[in-house]
C-alpha positions as CSV (number, residue, x, y, z in Angstrom):
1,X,-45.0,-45.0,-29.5
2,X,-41.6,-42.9,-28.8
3,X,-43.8,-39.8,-29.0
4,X,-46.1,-41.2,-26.8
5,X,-43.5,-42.0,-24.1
6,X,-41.8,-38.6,-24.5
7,X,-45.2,-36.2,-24.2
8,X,-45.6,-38.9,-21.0
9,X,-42.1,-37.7,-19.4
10,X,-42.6,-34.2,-20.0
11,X,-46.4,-33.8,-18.2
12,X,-44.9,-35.9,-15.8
13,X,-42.2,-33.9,-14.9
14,X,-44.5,-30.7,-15.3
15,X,-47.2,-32.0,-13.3
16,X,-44.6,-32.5,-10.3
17,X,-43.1,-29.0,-10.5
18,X,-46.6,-27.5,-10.7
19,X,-47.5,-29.6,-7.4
20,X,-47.6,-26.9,-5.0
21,X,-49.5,-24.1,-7.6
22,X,-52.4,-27.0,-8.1
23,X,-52.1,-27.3,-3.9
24,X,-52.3,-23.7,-3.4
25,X,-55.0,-23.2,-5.6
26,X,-56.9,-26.0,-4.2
27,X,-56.9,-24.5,-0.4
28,X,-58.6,-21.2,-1.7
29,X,-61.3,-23.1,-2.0
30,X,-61.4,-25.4,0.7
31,X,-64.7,-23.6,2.3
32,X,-66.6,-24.7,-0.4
33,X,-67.6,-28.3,1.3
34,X,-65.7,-30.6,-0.5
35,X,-62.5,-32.6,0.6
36,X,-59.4,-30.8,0.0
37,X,-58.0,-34.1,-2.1
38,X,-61.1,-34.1,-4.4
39,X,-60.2,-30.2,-4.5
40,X,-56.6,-31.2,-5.5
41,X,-57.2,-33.8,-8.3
42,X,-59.7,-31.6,-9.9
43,X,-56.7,-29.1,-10.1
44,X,-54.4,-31.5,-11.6
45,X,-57.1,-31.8,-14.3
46,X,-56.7,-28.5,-14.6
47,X,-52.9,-29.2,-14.7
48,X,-52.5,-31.5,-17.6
49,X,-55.7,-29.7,-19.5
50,X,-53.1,-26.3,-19.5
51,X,-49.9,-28.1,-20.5
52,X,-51.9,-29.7,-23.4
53,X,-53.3,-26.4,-24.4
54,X,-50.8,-23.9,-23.8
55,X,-49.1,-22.0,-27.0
56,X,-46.1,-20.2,-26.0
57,X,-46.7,-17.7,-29.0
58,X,-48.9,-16.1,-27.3
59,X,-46.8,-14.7,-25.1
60,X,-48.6,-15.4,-21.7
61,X,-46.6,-17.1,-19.0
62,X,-47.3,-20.9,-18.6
63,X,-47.9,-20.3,-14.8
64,X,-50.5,-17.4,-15.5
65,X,-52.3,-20.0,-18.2
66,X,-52.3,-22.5,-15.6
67,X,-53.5,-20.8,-12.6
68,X,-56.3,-19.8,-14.9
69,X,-57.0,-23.6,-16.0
70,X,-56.6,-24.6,-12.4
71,X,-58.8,-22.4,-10.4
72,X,-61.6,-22.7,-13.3
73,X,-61.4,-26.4,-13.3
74,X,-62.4,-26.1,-9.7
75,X,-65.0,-24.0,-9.9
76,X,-66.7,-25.7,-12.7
77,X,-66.4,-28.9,-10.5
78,X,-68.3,-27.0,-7.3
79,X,-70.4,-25.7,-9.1
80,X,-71.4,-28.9,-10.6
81,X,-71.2,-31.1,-7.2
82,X,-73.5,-29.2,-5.3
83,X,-77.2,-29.2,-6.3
84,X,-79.0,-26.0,-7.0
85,X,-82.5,-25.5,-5.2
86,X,-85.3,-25.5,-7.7
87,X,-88.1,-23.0,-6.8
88,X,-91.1,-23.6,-8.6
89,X,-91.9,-20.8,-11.0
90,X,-95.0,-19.9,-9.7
91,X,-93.5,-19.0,-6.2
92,X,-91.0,-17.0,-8.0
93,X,-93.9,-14.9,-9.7
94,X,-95.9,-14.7,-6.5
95,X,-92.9,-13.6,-4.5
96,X,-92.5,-10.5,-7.4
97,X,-96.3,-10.2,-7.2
98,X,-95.4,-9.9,-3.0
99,X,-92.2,-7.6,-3.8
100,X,-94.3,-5.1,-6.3
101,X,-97.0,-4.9,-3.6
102,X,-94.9,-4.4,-0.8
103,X,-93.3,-1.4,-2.7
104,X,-96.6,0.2,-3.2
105,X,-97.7,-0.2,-0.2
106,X,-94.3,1.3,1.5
107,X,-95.1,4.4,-0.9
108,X,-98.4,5.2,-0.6
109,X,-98.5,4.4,3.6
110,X,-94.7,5.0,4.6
111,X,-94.8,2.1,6.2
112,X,-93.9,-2.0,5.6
113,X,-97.0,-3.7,5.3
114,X,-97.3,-6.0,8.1
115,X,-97.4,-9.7,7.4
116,X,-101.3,-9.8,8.4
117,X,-101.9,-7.3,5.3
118,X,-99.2,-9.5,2.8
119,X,-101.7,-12.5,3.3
120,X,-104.8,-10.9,3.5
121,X,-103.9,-8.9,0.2
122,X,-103.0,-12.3,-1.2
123,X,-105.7,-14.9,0.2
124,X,-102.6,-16.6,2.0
125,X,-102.5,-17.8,5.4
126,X,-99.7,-16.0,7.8
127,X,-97.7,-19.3,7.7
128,X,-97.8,-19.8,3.6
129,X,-96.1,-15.7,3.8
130,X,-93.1,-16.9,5.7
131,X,-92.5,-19.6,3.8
132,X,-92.5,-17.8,0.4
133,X,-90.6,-15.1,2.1
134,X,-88.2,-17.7,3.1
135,X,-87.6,-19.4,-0.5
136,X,-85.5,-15.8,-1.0
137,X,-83.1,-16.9,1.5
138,X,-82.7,-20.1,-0.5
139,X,-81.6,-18.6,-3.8
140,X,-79.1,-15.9,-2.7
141,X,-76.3,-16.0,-4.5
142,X,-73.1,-16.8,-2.5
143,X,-69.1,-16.3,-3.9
144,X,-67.3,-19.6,-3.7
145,X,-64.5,-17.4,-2.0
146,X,-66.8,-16.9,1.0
147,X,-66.7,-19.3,4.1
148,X,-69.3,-21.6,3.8
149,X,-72.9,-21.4,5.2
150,X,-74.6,-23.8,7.3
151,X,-78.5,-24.1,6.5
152,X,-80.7,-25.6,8.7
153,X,-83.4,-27.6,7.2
154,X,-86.0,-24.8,8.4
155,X,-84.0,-22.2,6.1
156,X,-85.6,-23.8,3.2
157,X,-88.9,-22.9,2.1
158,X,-92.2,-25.7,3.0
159,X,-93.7,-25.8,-0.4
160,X,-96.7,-27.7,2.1
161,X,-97.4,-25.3,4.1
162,X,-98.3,-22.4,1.4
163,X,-102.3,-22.7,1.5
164,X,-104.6,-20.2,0.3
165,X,-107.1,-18.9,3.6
166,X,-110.2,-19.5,2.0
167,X,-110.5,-22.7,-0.5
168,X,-112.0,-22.4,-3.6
169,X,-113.6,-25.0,-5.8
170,X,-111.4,-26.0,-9.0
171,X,-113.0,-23.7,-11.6
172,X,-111.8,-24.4,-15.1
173,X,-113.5,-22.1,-18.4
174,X,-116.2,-23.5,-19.9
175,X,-114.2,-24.6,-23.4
176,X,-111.4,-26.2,-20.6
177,X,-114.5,-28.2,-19.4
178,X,-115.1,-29.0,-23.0
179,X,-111.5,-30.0,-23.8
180,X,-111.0,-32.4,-20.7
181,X,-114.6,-34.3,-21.2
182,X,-113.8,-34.8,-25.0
183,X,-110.3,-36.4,-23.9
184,X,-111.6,-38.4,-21.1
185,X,-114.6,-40.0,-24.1
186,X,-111.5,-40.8,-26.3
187,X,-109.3,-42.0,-23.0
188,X,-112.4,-44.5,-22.3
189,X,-112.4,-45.4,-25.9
190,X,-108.9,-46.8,-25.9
């Protein structure tokens, strides 16, 4: 229990000279949307985590060992808090599809196809384009050292509003017709 008591003093005491780095870290990232005290406690975290692990035969400074702890505590904890947008993996492949043919088509007419062409080429009305086109403002990739961005909810792609111009019947392959009516027998069976 002495042990106990002794280790207690010593972070104590550590944790209130390192006050102001854990501050000062903390207030680089106050852009990032989240309260400056959340920011803070995180960082003491980060505090106590580098006083536990630090090994001064290594010969790094404590204060470089902490800063370290500190600022990655943070960022783990951002980067945790804020929820990522999920784009479904077949608008990420038609978006390539959209990139590869726009590429082509800059090289072989010199010119940007306009956004007529984009959904003509791919059966898509003008409305479904923008919205695709807007899901790769959603996923760019932004520095937590940056101020922070405002969206709007129109910045985000409308997953509803991506329609194909002329409807077609659901086709399946004959042995997918098979499949399904053999499961449905059993699914009645059951």
């Amino acid at each position: 229990m002495a042990v106990e008591t002794n280790i207690q003093k010593i972070t104590d005491a550590q944790i209130t000279e390192y006050q102001p780095l854990v501050k000062s870290i903390a207030c680089k990232f106050k852009n990032s949307g989240e309260p400056l005290e959340d920011l803070e406690q995180v960082g003491y975290i980060g505090l106590i985590n580098a006083i536990n692990l630090y090994n001064q035969n290594r010969g790094i400074k404590f204060i470089s060992y902490a800063t370290w702890l500190i600022s990655g505590e943070i960022r783990h904890y951002i980067r945790d808090k804020h929820q990522l947008i999920k784009i479904p993996s077949w608008m990420l492949k038609l978006n390539k599809k959209i990139d590869e043919f726009i590429i082509s088509y800059k090289k072989e007419n010199n010119k940007f196809p306009s956004l007529s062409e984009i959904s003509e080429k791919f059966n898509l009305t003008e409305e479904g384009v923008k919205e695709i086109l807007k899901a790769r403002e959603a996923v760019q990739i932004v520095s937590l050292d940056q101020e922070q961005r405002k969206y709007s909810s129109d910045s985000y792609p409308n997953i509803e509003k991506i329609r194909s111009k002329n409807y077609e019947t659901f086709k399946l392959p004959m042995e997918d017709i098979i499949t399904l009516k053999t499961a449905f027998s059993k699914l009645k069976k059951l």
